[in-house]
C-alpha positions as CSV (number, residue, x, y, z in Angstrom):
1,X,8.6,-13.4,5.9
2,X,6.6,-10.4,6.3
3,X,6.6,-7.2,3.7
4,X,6.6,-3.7,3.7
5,X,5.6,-1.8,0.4
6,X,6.4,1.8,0.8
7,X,6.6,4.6,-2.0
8,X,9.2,6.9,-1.7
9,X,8.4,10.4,-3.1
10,X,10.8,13.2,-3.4
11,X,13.4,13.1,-5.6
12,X,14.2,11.5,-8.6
13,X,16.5,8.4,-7.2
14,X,16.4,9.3,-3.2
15,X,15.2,5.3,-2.5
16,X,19.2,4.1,-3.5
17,X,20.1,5.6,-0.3
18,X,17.5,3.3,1.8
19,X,17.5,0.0,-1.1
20,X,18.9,-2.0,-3.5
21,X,17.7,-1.4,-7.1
22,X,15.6,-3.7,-8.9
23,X,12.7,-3.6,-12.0
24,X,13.1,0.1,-13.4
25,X,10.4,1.7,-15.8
26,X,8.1,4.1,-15.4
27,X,8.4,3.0,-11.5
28,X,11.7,2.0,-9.7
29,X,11.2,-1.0,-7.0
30,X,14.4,-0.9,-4.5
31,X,14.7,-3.8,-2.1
32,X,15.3,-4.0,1.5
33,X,16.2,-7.2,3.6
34,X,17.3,-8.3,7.2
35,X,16.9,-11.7,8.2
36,X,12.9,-12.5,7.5
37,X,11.8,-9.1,7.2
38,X,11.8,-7.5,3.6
39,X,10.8,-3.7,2.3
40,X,10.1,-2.8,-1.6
41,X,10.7,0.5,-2.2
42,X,8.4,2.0,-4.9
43,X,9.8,5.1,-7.2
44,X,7.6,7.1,-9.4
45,X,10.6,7.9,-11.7
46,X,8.6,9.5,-14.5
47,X,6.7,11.9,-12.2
48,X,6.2,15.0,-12.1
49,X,6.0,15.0,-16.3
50,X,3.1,12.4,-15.9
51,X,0.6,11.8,-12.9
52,X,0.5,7.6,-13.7
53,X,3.4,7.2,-12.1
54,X,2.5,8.6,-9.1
55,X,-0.6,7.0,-9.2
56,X,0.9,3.4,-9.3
57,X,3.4,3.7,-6.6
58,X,1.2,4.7,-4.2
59,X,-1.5,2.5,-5.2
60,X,0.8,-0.5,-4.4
61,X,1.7,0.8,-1.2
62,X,1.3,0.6,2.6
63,X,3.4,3.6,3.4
64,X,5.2,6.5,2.4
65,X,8.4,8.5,2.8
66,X,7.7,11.8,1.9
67,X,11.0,13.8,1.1
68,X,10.4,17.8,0.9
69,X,12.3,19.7,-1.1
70,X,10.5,23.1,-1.1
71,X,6.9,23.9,-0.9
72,X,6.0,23.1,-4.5
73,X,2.5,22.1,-6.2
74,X,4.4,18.6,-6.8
75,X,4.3,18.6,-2.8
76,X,0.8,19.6,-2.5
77,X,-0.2,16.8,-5.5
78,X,1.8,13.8,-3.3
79,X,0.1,15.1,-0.5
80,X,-3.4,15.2,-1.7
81,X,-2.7,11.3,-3.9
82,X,-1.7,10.2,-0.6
83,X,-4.9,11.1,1.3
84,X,-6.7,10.1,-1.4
85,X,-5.2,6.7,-1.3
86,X,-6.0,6.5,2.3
87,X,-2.0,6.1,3.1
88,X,-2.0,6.2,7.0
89,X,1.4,5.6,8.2
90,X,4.8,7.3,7.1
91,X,7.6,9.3,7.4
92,X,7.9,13.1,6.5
93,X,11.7,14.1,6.0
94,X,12.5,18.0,5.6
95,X,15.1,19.5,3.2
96,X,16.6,22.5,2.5
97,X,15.7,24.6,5.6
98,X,12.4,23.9,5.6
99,X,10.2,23.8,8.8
100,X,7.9,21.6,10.2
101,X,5.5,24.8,11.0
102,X,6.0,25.7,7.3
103,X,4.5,22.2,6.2
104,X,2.0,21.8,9.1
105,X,-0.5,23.7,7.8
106,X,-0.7,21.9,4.3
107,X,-0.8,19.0,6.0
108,X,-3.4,19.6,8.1
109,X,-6.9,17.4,7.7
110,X,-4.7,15.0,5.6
111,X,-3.6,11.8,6.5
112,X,-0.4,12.8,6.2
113,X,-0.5,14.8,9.6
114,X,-0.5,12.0,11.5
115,X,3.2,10.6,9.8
116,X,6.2,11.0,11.9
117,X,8.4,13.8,10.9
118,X,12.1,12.4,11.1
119,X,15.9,13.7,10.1
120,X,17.7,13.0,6.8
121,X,19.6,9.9,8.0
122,X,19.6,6.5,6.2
123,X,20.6,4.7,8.4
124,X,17.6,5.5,10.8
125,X,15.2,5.1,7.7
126,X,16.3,1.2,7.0
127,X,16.0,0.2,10.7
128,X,12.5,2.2,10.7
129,X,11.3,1.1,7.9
130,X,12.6,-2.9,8.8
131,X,11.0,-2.4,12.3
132,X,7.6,-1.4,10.5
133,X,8.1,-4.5,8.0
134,X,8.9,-6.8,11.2
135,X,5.2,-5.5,12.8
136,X,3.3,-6.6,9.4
137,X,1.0,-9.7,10.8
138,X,1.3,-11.7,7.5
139,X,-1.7,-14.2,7.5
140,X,-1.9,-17.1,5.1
141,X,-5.5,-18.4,4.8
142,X,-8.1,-20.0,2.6
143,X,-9.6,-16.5,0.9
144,X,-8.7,-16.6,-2.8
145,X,-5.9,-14.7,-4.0
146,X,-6.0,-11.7,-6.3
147,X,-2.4,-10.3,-7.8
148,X,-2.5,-7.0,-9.5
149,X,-0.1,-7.3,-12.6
150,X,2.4,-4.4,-13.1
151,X,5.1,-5.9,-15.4
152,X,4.9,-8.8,-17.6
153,X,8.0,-10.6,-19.6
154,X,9.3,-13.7,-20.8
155,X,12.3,-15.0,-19.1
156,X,14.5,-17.5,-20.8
157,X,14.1,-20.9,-19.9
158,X,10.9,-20.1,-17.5
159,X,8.4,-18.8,-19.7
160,X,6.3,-15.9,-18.9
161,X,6.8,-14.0,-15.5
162,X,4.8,-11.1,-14.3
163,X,5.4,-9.1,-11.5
164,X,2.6,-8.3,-9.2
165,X,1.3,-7.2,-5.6
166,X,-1.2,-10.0,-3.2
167,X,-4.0,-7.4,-2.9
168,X,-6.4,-9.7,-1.0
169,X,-6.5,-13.6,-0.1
170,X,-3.8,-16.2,-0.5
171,X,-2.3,-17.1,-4.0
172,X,-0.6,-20.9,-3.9
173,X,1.8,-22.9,-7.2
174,X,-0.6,-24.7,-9.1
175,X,-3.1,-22.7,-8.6
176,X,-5.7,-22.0,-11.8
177,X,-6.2,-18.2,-12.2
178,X,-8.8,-16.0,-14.3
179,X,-6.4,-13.1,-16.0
180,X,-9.3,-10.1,-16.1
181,X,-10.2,-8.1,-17.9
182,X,-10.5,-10.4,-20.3
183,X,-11.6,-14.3,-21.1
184,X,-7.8,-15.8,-20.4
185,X,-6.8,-18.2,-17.7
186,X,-3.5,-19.4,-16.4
187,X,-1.5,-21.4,-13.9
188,X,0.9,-21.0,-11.6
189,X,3.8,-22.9,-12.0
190,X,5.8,-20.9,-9.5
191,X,6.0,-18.3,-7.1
192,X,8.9,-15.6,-5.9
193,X,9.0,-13.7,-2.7
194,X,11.9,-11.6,-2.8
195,X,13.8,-14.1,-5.0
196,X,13.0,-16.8,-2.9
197,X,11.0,-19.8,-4.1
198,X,7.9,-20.0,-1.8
199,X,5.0,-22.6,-2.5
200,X,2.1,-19.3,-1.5
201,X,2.1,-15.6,-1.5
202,X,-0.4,-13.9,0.6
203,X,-1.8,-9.9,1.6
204,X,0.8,-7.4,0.5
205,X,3.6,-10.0,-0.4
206,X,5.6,-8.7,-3.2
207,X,5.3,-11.4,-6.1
208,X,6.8,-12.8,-9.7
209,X,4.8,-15.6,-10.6
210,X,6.0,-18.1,-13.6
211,X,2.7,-19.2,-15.4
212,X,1.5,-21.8,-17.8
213,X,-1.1,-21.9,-20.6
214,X,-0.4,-17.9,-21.4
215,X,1.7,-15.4,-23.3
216,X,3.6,-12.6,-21.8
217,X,2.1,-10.8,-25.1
218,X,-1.4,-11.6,-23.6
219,X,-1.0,-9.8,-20.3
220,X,-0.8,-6.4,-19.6
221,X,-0.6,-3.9,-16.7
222,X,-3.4,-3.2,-14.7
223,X,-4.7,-6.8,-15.2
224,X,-5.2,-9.3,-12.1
225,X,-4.6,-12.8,-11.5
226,X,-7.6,-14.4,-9.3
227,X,-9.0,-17.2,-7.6
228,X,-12.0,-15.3,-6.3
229,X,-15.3,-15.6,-8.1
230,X,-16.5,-12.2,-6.5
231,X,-14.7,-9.8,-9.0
232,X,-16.3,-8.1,-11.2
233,X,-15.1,-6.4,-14.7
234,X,-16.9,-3.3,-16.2
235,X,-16.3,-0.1,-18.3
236,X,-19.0,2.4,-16.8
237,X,-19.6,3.5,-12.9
238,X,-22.0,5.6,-11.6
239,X,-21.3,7.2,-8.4
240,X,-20.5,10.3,-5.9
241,X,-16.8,11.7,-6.7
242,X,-15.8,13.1,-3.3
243,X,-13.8,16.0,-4.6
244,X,-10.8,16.8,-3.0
245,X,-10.8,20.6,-1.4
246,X,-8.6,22.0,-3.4
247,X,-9.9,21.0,-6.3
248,X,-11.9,24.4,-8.0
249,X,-13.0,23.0,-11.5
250,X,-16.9,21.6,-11.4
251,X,-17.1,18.5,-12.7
252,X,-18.9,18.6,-16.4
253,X,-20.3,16.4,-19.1
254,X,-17.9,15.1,-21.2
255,X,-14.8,15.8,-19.0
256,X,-12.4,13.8,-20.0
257,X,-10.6,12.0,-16.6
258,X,-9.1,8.9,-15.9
259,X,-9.8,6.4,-13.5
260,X,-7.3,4.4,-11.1
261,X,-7.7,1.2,-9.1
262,X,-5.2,-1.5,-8.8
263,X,-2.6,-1.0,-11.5
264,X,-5.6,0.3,-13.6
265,X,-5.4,3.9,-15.0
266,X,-7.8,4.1,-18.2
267,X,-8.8,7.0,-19.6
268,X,-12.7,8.2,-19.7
269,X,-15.4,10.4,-20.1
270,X,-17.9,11.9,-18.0
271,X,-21.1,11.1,-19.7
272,X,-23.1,13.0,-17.3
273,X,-23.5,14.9,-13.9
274,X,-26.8,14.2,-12.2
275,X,-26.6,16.2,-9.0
276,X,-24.1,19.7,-9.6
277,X,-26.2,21.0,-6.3
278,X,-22.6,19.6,-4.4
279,X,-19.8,20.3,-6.2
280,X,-17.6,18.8,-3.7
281,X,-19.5,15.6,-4.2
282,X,-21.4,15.2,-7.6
283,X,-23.2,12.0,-8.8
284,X,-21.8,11.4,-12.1
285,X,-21.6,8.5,-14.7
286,X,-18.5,7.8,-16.2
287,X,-17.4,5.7,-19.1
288,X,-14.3,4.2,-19.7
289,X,-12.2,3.3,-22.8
290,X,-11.6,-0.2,-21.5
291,X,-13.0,-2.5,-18.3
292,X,-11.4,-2.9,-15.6
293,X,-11.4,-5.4,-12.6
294,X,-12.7,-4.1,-9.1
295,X,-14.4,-5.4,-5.9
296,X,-17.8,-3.9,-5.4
297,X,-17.1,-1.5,-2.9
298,X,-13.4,-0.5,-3.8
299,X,-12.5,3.1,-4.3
300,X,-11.0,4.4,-7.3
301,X,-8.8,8.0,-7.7
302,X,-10.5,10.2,-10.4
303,X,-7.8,12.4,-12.5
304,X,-8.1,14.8,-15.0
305,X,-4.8,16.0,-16.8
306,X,-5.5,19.6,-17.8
307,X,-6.4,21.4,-15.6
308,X,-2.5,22.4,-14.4
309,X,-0.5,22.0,-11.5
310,X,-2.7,19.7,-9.4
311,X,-4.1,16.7,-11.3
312,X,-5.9,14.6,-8.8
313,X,-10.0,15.5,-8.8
314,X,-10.7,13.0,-6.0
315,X,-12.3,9.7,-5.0
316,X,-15.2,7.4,-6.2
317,X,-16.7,3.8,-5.1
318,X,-17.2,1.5,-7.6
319,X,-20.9,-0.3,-7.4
């Protein structure tokens, strides 16, 4: 059963045209199913008031729908998370009169130039978006799983469920998991694909996971569940930002910013900038409030919340 996670973005409740609504919050998941193939739909339904939002849906995804209303800074901020993200495939829909050579130049350099521009019909969007789900290659195999947490609850008679996306490896029941940041471990007791009971969840499956030996209290967002012994945790990075063109505001000392990776989004201080010879790609240390779990090697989206209409400084690799 192969899955698609895509992030809608346009607005407020356009994904109950394409799925069927499931876990709201801060994000909306909407599920789509034909036969073995299955789509989660991911909402930022607190965005454009706050950038998190927008930051975790497409962090879970694999690709986007990008509905355009008008040529708005929230457009230009989508567009720019999405390139950031590194969000190659999608689907660009155009609303009220607006034209492709309008958006084309906006686009331009992004890797949002290279998603297919289709019309306003959802009908067409399901069956694309299944025929993309039915080309995922879903591979289970013997590199340890990793599950990024993004809700956690306890569910009567079950215990403590969270909700979560495979980001690498293959997770299986009874399976022994560190829960990082942090000293706690757990075990599966069960796993959910798209309400189905399944015995492993691998690469981009969309998971809840029943555990033992642990609280729902005891997990939060932004967490992971791992097998692998390569993660590490920390709460200071030093690095190049790769600053994102149309970002004007040099990076400082003490700048206050916040970090995403995973489901993470922790707020932070720029304790110094080493190299401001580059502005479009500083070496900076920055601390966090709290650690984080990261692959050496991931990227992480640097934000910085006052500074106006776009909010996304650019990109950083964790080391």
């Amino acid at each position: 059963m192969p899955n698609l996670n895509v992030v809608v973005l346009g607005p407020h409740g356009y994904a109950k045209t394409v799925g069927k609504a499931g876990t709201e919050s801060d994000i909306t998941f909407y599920n789509l199913k034909k036969g073995e193939d299955t789509v989660t739909i991911i909402e930022p339904s607190r965005y454009p008031e706050r950038v998190a939002p927008l930051y975790y849906s497409v962090a879970m995804s694999q690709s986007a729908i990008l509905v355009v209303d008008g040529i708005t800074p929230e457009f230009g901020e989508c567009v720019v998370m999405l390139d950031c993200a590194g969000i190659k495939s999608g689907y660009v829909i155009l609303r009220n009169y607006i034209d492709q050579s309008q958006v084309n130049p906006l686009i331009k350099g992004t890797v949002v130039e290279n998603y297919t521009f289709i019309e306003e019909d959802s009908i067409v969007l399901r069956e694309s978006l299944l025929a993309d789900a039915a080309g995922v290659r879903r591979e289970v195999s013997d590199i340890p799983g990793t599950v990024m947490v993004d809700h956690h609850f306890n569910v009567k008679g079950i215990g403590t469920v969270i909700l979560g996306s495979v980001v690498k490896g293959t997770i299986r029941t009874h399976d022994s998991v560190k829960v990082l940041p942090g000293e706690k471990k757990a075990q599966i007791r069960s796993i959910q694909r798209h309400d189905d009971d399944c015995s492993n969840a691998t690469e981009g499956d969309r998971v809840g996971l029943a555990l033992k030996n642990i609280t729902a209290d005891e997990i939060d967002r932004g967490q992971i569940m791992t097998t692998d012994e390569s993660i590490k945790t920390g709460d200071s990075f030093k690095g190049r930002v790769s600053v994102v063109r149309y970002w004007n505001t040099p990076l400082k000392d003490s700048m206050v910013v916040h970090l995403g990776h995973w489901m993470s989004y922790v707020s932070g201080r720029i304790d110094t900038v080493a190299d401001e010879s580059d502005p479009k790609n500083p070496e900076v240390v920055i601390s966090l409030e709290k650690e984080i779990a990261y692959f050496p090697g991931d990227k992480a989206i640097i934000h910085h919340l006052d500074e106006g209409k776009l909010r996304v400084v650019g990109t950083m690799i964790l080391e």
